[in-house]
KOLROMI-272878 format. One record per residue (C-alpha): residue in three letters; residue number from 0; x, y, z. Coordinates in nm, 3 decimals. Example, Ala and Ser with C-alpha at 12.3 -4.5 7.8 and 13.67 -1.06 7.14 Angstrom:
BEGIN
<node rest="ALA" nr="0" x="1.230" y="-0.450" z="0.780"/>
<node rest="SER" nr="1" x="1.367" y="-0.106" z="0.714"/>
# end
This chain:
BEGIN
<node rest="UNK" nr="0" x="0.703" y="1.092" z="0.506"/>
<node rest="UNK" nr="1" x="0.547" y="1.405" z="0.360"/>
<node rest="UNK" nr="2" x="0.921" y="1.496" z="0.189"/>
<node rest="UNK" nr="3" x="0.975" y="1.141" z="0.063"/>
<node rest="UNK" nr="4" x="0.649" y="1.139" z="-0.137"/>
<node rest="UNK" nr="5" x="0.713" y="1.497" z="-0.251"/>
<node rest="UNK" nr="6" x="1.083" y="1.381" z="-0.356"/>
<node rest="UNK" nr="7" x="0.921" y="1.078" z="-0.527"/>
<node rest="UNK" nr="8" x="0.617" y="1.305" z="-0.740"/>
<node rest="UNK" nr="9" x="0.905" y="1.479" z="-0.833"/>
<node rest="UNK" nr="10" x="1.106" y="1.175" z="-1.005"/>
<node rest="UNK" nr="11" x="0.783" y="1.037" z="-1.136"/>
<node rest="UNK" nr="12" x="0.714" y="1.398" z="-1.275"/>
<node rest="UNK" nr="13" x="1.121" y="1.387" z="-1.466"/>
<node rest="UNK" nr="14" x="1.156" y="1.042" z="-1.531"/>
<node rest="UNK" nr="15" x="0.835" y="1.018" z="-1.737"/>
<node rest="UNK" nr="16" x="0.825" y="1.199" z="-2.083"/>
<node rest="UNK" nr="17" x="0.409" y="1.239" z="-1.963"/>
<node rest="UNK" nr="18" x="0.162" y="1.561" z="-1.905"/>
<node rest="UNK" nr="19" x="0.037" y="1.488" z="-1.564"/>
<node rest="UNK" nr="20" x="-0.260" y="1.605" z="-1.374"/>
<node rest="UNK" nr="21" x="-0.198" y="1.546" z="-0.931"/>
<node rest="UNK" nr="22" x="-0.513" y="1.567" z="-0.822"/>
<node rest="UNK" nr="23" x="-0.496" y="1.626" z="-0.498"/>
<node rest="UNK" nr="24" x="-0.814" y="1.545" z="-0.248"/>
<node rest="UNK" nr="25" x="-0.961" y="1.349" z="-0.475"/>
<node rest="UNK" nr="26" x="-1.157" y="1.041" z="-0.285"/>
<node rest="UNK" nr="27" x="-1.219" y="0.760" z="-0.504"/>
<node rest="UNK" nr="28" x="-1.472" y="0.521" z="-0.404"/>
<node rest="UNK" nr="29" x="-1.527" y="0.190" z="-0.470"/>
<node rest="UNK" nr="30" x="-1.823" y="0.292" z="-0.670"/>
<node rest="UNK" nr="31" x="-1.696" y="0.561" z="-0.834"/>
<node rest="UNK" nr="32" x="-1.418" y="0.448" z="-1.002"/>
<node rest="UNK" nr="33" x="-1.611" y="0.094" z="-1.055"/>
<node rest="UNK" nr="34" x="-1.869" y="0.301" z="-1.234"/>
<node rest="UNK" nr="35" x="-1.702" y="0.644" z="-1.395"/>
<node rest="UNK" nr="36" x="-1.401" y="0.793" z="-1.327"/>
<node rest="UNK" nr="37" x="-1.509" y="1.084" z="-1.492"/>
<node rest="UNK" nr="38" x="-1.218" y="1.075" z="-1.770"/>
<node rest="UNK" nr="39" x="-1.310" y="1.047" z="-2.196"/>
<node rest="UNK" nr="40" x="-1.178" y="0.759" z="-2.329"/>
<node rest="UNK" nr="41" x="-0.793" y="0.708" z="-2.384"/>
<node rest="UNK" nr="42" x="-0.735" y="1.069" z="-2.211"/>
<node rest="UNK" nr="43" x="-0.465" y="0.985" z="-1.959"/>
<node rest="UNK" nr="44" x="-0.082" y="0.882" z="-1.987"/>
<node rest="UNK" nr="45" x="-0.085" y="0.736" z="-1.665"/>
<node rest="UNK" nr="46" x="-0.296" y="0.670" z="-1.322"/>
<node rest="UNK" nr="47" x="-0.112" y="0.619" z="-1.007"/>
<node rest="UNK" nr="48" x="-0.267" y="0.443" z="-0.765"/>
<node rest="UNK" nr="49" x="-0.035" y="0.491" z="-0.385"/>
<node rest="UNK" nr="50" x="-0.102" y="0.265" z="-0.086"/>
<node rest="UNK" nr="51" x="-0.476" y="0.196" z="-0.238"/>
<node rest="UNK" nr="52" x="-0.552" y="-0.012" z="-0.483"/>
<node rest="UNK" nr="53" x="-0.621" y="-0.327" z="-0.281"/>
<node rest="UNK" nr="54" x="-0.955" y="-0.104" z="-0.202"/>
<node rest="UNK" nr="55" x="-1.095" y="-0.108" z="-0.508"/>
<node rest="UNK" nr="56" x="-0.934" y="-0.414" z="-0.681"/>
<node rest="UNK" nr="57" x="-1.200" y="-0.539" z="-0.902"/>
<node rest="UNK" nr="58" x="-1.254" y="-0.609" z="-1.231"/>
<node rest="UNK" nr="59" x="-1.493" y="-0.314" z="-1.299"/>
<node rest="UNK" nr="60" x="-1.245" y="-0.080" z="-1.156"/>
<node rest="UNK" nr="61" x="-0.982" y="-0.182" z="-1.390"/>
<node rest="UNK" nr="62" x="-1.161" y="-0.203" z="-1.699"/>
<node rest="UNK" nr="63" x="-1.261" y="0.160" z="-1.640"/>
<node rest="UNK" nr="64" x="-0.878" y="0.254" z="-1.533"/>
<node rest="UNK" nr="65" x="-0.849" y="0.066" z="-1.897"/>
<node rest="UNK" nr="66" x="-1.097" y="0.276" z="-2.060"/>
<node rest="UNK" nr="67" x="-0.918" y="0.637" z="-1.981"/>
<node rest="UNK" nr="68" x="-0.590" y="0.532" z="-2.002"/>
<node rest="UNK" nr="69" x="-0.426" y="0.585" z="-2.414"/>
<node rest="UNK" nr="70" x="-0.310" y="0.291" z="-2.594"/>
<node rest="UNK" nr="71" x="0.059" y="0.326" z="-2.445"/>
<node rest="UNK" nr="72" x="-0.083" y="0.412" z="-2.085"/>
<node rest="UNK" nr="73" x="0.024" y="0.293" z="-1.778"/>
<node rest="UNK" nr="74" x="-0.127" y="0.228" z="-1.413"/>
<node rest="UNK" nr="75" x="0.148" y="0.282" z="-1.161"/>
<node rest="UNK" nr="76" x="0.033" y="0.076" z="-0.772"/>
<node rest="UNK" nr="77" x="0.240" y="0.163" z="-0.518"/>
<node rest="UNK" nr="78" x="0.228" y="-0.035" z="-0.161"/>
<node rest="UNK" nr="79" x="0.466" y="0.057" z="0.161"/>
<node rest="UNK" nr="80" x="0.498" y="-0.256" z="0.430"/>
<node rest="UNK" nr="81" x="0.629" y="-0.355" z="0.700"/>
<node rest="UNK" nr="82" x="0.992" y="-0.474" z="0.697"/>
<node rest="UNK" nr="83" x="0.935" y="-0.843" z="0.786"/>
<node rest="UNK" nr="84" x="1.318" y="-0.922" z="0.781"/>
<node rest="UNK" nr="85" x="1.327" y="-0.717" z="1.119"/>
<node rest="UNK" nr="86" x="1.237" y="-1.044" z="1.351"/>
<node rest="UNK" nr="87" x="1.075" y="-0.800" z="1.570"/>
<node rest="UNK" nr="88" x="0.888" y="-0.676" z="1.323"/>
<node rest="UNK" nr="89" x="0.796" y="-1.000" z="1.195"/>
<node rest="UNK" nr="90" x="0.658" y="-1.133" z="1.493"/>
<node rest="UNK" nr="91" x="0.430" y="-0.847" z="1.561"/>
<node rest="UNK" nr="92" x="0.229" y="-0.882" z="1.222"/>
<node rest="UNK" nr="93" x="0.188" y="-1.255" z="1.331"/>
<node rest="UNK" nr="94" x="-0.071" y="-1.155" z="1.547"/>
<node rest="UNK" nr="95" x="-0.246" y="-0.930" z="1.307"/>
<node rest="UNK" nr="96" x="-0.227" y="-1.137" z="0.956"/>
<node rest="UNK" nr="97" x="-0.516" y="-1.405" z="1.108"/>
<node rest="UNK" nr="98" x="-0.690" y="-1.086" z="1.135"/>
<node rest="UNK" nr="99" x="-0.643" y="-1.006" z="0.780"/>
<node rest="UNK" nr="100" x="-0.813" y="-1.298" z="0.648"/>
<node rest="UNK" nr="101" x="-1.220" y="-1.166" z="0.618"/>
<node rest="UNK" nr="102" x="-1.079" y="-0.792" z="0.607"/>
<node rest="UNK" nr="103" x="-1.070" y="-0.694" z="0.216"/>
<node rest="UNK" nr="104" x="-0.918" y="-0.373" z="0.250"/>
<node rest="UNK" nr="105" x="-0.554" y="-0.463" z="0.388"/>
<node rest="UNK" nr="106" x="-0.230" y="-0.583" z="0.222"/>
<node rest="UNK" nr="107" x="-0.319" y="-0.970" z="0.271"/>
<node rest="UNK" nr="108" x="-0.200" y="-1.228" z="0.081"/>
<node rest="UNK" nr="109" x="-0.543" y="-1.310" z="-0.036"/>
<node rest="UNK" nr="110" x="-0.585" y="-0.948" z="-0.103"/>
<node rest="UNK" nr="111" x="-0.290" y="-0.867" z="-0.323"/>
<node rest="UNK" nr="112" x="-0.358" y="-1.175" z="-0.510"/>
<node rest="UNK" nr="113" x="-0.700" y="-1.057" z="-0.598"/>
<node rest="UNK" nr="114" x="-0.528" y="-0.763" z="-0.699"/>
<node rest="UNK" nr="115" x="-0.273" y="-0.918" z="-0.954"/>
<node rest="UNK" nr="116" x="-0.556" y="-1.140" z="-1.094"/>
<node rest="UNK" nr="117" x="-0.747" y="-0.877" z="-1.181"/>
<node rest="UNK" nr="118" x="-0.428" y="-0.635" z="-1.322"/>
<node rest="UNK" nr="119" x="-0.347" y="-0.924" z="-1.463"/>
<node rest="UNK" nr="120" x="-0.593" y="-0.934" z="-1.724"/>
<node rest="UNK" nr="121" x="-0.549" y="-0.591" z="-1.885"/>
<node rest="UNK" nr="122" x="-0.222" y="-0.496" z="-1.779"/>
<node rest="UNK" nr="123" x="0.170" y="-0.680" z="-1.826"/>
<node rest="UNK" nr="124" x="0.281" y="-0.628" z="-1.475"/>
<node rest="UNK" nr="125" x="0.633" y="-0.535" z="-1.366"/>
<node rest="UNK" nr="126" x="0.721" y="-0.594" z="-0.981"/>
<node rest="UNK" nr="127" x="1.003" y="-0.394" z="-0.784"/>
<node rest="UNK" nr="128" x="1.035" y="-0.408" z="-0.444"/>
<node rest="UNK" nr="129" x="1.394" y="-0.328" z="-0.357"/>
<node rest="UNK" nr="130" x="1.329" y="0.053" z="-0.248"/>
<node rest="UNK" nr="131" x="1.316" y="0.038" z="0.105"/>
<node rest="UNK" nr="132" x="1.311" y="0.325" z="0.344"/>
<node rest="UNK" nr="133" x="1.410" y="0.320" z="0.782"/>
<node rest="UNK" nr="134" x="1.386" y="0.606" z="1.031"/>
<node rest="UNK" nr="135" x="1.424" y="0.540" z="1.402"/>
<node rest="UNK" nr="136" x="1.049" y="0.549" z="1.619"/>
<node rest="UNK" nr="137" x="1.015" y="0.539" z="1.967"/>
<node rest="UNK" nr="138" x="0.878" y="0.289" z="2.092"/>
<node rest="UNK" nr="139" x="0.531" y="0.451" z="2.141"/>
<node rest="UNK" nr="140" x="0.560" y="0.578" z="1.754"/>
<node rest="UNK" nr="141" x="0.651" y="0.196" z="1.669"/>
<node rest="UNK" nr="142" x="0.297" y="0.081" z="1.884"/>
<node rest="UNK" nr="143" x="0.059" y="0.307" z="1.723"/>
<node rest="UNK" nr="144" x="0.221" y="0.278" z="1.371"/>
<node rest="UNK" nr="145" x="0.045" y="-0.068" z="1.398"/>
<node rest="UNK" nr="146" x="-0.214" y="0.023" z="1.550"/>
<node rest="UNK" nr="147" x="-0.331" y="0.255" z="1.305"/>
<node rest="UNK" nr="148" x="-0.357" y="-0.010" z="1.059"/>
<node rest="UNK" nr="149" x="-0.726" y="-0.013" z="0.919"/>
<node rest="UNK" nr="150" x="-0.732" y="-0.404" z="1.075"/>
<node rest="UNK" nr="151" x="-0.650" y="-0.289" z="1.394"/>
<node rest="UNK" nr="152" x="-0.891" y="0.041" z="1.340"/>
<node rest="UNK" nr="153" x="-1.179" y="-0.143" z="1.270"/>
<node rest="UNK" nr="154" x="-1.109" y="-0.415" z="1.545"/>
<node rest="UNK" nr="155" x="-1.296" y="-0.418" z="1.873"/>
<node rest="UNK" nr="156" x="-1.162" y="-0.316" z="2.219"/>
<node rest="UNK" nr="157" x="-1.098" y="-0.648" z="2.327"/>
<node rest="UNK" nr="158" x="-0.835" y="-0.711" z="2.029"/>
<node rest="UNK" nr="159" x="-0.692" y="-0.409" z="2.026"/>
<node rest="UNK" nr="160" x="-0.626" y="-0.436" z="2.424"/>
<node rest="UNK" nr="161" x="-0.504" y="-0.776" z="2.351"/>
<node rest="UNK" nr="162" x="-0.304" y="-0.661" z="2.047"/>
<node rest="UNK" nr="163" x="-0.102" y="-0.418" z="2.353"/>
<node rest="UNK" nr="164" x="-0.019" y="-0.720" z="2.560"/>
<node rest="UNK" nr="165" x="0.118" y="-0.897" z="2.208"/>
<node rest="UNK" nr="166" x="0.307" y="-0.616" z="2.129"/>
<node rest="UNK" nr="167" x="0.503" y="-0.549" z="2.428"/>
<node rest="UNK" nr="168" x="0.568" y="-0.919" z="2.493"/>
<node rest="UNK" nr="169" x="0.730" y="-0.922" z="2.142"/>
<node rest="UNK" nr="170" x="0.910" y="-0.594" z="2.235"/>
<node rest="UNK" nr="171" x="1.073" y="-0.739" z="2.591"/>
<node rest="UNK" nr="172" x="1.143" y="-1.042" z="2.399"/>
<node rest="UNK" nr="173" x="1.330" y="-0.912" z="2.146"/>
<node rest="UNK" nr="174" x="1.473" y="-0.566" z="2.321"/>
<node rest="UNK" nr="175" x="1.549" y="-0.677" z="2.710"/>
<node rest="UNK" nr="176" x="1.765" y="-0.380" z="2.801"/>
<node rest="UNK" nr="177" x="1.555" y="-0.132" z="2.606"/>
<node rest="UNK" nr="178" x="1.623" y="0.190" z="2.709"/>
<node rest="UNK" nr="179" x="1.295" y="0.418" z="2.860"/>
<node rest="UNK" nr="180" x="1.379" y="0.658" z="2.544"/>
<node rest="UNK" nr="181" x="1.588" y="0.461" z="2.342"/>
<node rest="UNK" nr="182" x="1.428" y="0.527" z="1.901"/>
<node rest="UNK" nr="183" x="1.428" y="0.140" z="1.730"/>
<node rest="UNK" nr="184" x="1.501" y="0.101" z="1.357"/>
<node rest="UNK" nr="185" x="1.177" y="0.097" z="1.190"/>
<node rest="UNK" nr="186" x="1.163" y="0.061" z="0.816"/>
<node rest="UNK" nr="187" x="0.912" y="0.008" z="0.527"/>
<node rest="UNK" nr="188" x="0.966" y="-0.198" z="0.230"/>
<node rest="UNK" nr="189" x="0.805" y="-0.014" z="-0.099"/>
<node rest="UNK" nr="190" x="0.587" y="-0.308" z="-0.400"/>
<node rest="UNK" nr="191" x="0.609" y="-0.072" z="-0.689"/>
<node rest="UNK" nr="192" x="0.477" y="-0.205" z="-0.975"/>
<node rest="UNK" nr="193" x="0.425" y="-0.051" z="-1.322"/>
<node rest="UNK" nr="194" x="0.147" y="-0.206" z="-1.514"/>
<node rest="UNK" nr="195" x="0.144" y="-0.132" z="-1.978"/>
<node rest="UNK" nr="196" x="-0.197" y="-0.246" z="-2.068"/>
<node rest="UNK" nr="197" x="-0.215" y="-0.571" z="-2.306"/>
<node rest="UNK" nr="198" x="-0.297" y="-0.454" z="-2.684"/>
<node rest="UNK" nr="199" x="-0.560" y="-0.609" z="-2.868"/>
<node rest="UNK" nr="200" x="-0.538" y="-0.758" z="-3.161"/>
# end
Protein backbone atom coordinates (compact mmCIF):
# COMPACT_ATOMS: atom_id res chain seq x y z
CA UNK A 1 0.00 0.00 0.00
CA UNK A 2 2.88 2.20 1.12
CA UNK A 3 4.58 1.73 -2.70
CA UNK A 4 1.27 2.34 -4.50
CA UNK A 5 0.78 5.76 -2.84
CA UNK A 6 4.48 6.55 -3.29
CA UNK A 7 4.10 5.44 -7.13
CA UNK A 8 0.94 7.61 -7.27
CA UNK A 9 2.73 11.12 -5.44
CA UNK A 10 5.04 10.46 -7.97
CA UNK A 11 2.54 10.73 -11.13
CA UNK A 12 0.67 13.48 -9.40
CA UNK A 13 4.17 15.18 -8.87
CA UNK A 14 4.94 14.65 -13.27
CA UNK A 15 1.67 14.86 -14.56
CA UNK A 16 0.96 18.30 -13.04
CA UNK A 17 2.94 21.36 -14.43
CA UNK A 18 2.48 22.56 -10.27
CA UNK A 19 5.14 23.52 -7.30
CA UNK A 20 3.97 21.25 -4.61
CA UNK A 21 4.44 21.26 -0.92
CA UNK A 22 3.69 17.15 0.78
CA UNK A 23 3.24 17.90 4.00
CA UNK A 24 3.64 15.08 5.68
CA UNK A 25 2.09 14.60 9.48
CA UNK A 26 0.04 17.23 9.12
CA UNK A 27 -3.47 16.50 11.15
CA UNK A 28 -6.19 18.56 9.97
CA UNK A 29 -9.07 18.93 12.13
CA UNK A 30 -12.38 19.64 11.61
CA UNK A 31 -11.81 22.95 13.20
CA UNK A 32 -8.83 23.79 11.80
CA UNK A 33 -9.31 23.69 8.40
CA UNK A 34 -13.11 25.00 9.04
CA UNK A 35 -11.44 27.98 10.64
CA UNK A 36 -7.66 28.61 9.06
CA UNK A 37 -5.69 26.52 7.21
CA UNK A 38 -2.93 28.62 7.80
CA UNK A 39 -2.30 29.43 3.91
CA UNK A 40 -2.47 33.52 2.38
CA UNK A 41 -4.96 33.83 0.03
CA UNK A 42 -4.71 32.24 -3.55
CA UNK A 43 -1.17 30.62 -2.42
CA UNK A 44 -1.65 27.02 -3.49
CA UNK A 45 -1.93 25.19 -7.02
CA UNK A 46 -3.57 22.41 -5.58
CA UNK A 47 -4.83 20.59 -2.15
CA UNK A 48 -5.19 16.92 -2.12
CA UNK A 49 -7.35 15.61 0.11
CA UNK A 50 -6.70 11.18 0.27
CA UNK A 51 -9.22 8.90 1.96
CA UNK A 52 -10.50 12.13 4.13
CA UNK A 53 -12.53 14.52 3.07
CA UNK A 54 -15.87 13.02 4.10
CA UNK A 55 -14.36 14.21 7.71
CA UNK A 56 -14.47 17.54 7.25
CA UNK A 57 -17.06 18.03 4.42
CA UNK A 58 -18.64 21.25 5.22
CA UNK A 59 -19.21 24.29 3.81
CA UNK A 60 -16.73 26.26 5.99
CA UNK A 61 -14.06 23.85 5.15
CA UNK A 62 -14.42 24.40 1.54
CA UNK A 63 -14.76 27.95 1.36
CA UNK A 64 -11.42 28.15 3.19
CA UNK A 65 -9.86 25.26 0.76
CA UNK A 66 -11.41 28.11 -1.75
CA UNK A 67 -9.72 30.90 -0.15
CA UNK A 68 -5.90 29.44 -0.52
CA UNK A 69 -6.30 27.84 -3.56
CA UNK A 70 -5.21 30.50 -6.98
CA UNK A 71 -7.76 31.27 -9.46
CA UNK A 72 -6.81 28.08 -11.66
CA UNK A 73 -6.47 25.82 -8.42
CA UNK A 74 -7.63 22.60 -7.92
CA UNK A 75 -8.79 20.27 -4.88
CA UNK A 76 -7.90 16.70 -5.73
CA UNK A 77 -10.39 13.92 -3.13
CA UNK A 78 -9.31 10.71 -3.34
CA UNK A 79 -11.50 7.66 -1.74
CA UNK A 80 -10.36 3.71 -1.84
CA UNK A 81 -13.54 1.12 -1.30
CA UNK A 82 -14.44 -1.91 -1.16
CA UNK A 83 -14.93 -3.85 -4.41
CA UNK A 84 -18.71 -4.47 -4.18
CA UNK A 85 -18.76 -6.49 -7.54
CA UNK A 86 -16.95 -9.31 -5.43
CA UNK A 87 -20.47 -10.95 -4.09
CA UNK A 88 -18.52 -11.85 -1.13
CA UNK A 89 -17.50 -8.70 -0.65
CA UNK A 90 -20.77 -7.28 -1.18
CA UNK A 91 -22.52 -9.14 1.27
CA UNK A 92 -20.19 -8.38 4.08
CA UNK A 93 -20.69 -4.47 3.89
CA UNK A 94 -24.49 -5.34 4.08
CA UNK A 95 -24.14 -5.76 7.56
CA UNK A 96 -22.10 -2.70 8.18
CA UNK A 97 -23.87 0.08 5.77
CA UNK A 98 -27.14 0.19 8.46
CA UNK A 99 -24.35 1.03 10.65
CA UNK A 100 -23.25 3.84 8.55
CA UNK A 101 -26.35 5.72 8.70
CA UNK A 102 -25.79 8.18 12.17
CA UNK A 103 -21.86 7.70 11.66
CA UNK A 104 -20.64 11.01 9.72
CA UNK A 105 -17.22 10.06 9.26
CA UNK A 106 -17.51 6.93 6.80
CA UNK A 107 -17.97 6.57 3.01
CA UNK A 108 -21.97 6.45 3.26
CA UNK A 109 -24.15 7.32 0.78
CA UNK A 110 -25.53 10.08 2.85
CA UNK A 111 -22.01 11.04 3.54
CA UNK A 112 -20.52 11.39 0.09
CA UNK A 113 -23.55 13.20 -0.92
CA UNK A 114 -22.97 15.79 1.68
CA UNK A 115 -19.71 15.88 0.28
CA UNK A 116 -20.59 16.63 -3.46
CA UNK A 117 -23.21 19.20 -2.29
CA UNK A 118 -20.93 21.07 -0.65
CA UNK A 119 -17.87 20.69 -3.57
CA UNK A 120 -20.46 21.33 -5.54
CA UNK A 121 -20.85 24.83 -4.89
CA UNK A 122 -17.30 26.12 -5.44
CA UNK A 123 -15.83 23.54 -7.41
CA UNK A 124 -16.87 21.80 -11.26
CA UNK A 125 -16.37 18.25 -10.23
CA UNK A 126 -14.88 15.51 -12.40
CA UNK A 127 -15.54 11.76 -11.22
CA UNK A 128 -13.17 8.68 -12.13
CA UNK A 129 -13.47 5.63 -10.64
CA UNK A 130 -12.07 3.04 -13.00
CA UNK A 131 -8.53 2.62 -11.15
CA UNK A 132 -8.92 -0.31 -9.22
CA UNK A 133 -6.27 -2.18 -7.37
CA UNK A 134 -6.42 -6.42 -5.90
CA UNK A 135 -3.81 -8.28 -3.84
CA UNK A 136 -4.63 -11.66 -2.32
CA UNK A 137 -5.38 -11.51 1.93
CA UNK A 138 -5.77 -14.29 4.02
CA UNK A 139 -8.56 -14.74 5.34
CA UNK A 140 -7.65 -13.25 8.78
CA UNK A 141 -6.10 -10.06 6.76
CA UNK A 142 -9.62 -9.99 4.82
CA UNK A 143 -11.55 -10.00 8.66
CA UNK A 144 -9.68 -7.28 10.22
CA UNK A 145 -9.43 -5.16 6.97
CA UNK A 146 -13.17 -4.62 7.90
CA UNK A 147 -12.86 -4.50 11.03
CA UNK A 148 -10.65 -1.70 11.15
CA UNK A 149 -13.13 0.41 9.56
CA UNK A 150 -13.76 3.53 11.88
CA UNK A 151 -17.71 2.07 12.00
CA UNK A 152 -16.63 -1.02 13.21
CA UNK A 153 -13.81 0.86 15.57
CA UNK A 154 -16.11 2.90 17.23
CA UNK A 155 -18.82 0.07 17.57
CA UNK A 156 -19.41 -1.73 20.84
CA UNK A 157 -18.38 -5.32 21.75
CA UNK A 158 -21.59 -6.73 21.14
CA UNK A 159 -21.52 -5.62 17.27
CA UNK A 160 -18.29 -6.21 16.66
CA UNK A 161 -18.69 -9.94 18.15
CA UNK A 162 -21.75 -10.13 16.11
CA UNK A 163 -20.05 -8.55 13.07
CA UNK A 164 -17.48 -12.10 13.47
CA UNK A 165 -20.42 -14.43 13.29
CA UNK A 166 -21.67 -12.25 9.97
CA UNK A 167 -18.52 -12.44 8.52
CA UNK A 168 -17.69 -15.98 8.60
CA UNK A 169 -21.23 -17.05 7.69
CA UNK A 170 -20.74 -14.93 4.50
CA UNK A 171 -17.24 -16.52 4.12
CA UNK A 172 -18.58 -20.47 4.37
CA UNK A 173 -21.30 -19.34 2.20
CA UNK A 174 -19.52 -18.13 -0.43
CA UNK A 175 -15.97 -20.21 -0.03
CA UNK A 176 -17.17 -23.96 1.17
CA UNK A 177 -13.91 -25.74 0.43
CA UNK A 178 -11.75 -22.86 1.63
CA UNK A 179 -8.53 -23.96 2.22
CA UNK A 180 -7.00 -23.40 6.17
CA UNK A 181 -4.29 -21.05 4.27
CA UNK A 182 -5.70 -20.53 1.10
CA UNK A 183 -5.07 -15.91 0.24
CA UNK A 184 -8.75 -14.64 -1.40
CA UNK A 185 -8.76 -11.88 -4.05
CA UNK A 186 -9.30 -8.75 -2.25
CA UNK A 187 -9.44 -5.52 -4.17
CA UNK A 188 -10.24 -1.77 -3.71
CA UNK A 189 -11.97 0.37 -6.11
CA UNK A 190 -10.26 4.10 -6.16
CA UNK A 191 -13.36 7.66 -6.50
CA UNK A 192 -10.81 10.11 -7.75
CA UNK A 193 -12.19 13.17 -8.42
CA UNK A 194 -10.55 16.46 -9.51
CA UNK A 195 -12.46 19.48 -8.52
CA UNK A 196 -11.44 23.46 -10.79
CA UNK A 197 -13.14 25.98 -8.66
CA UNK A 198 -16.21 27.94 -10.38
CA UNK A 199 -14.98 31.63 -11.47
CA UNK A 200 -16.87 34.51 -10.56
CA UNK A 201 -18.10 36.81 -12.56
Amino acid sequence: MLKMISENISNFKFSRPYTIHFLSGLIITDYLISTNIGFPDSSVDAVVAAHCFHWFANQDAVKEICRILTPAGSLGMIWAMPDESLPWVKDVLAFIRPLEKDFKCTISEETMGKVFEEVGEFFIVEKDSSMKSSWQLSYDGCYKYFLSKGIMQSSTDEIRAQFKTWFDDVMRKHFPERKENELLNFSLVYLICWCTKIKKN
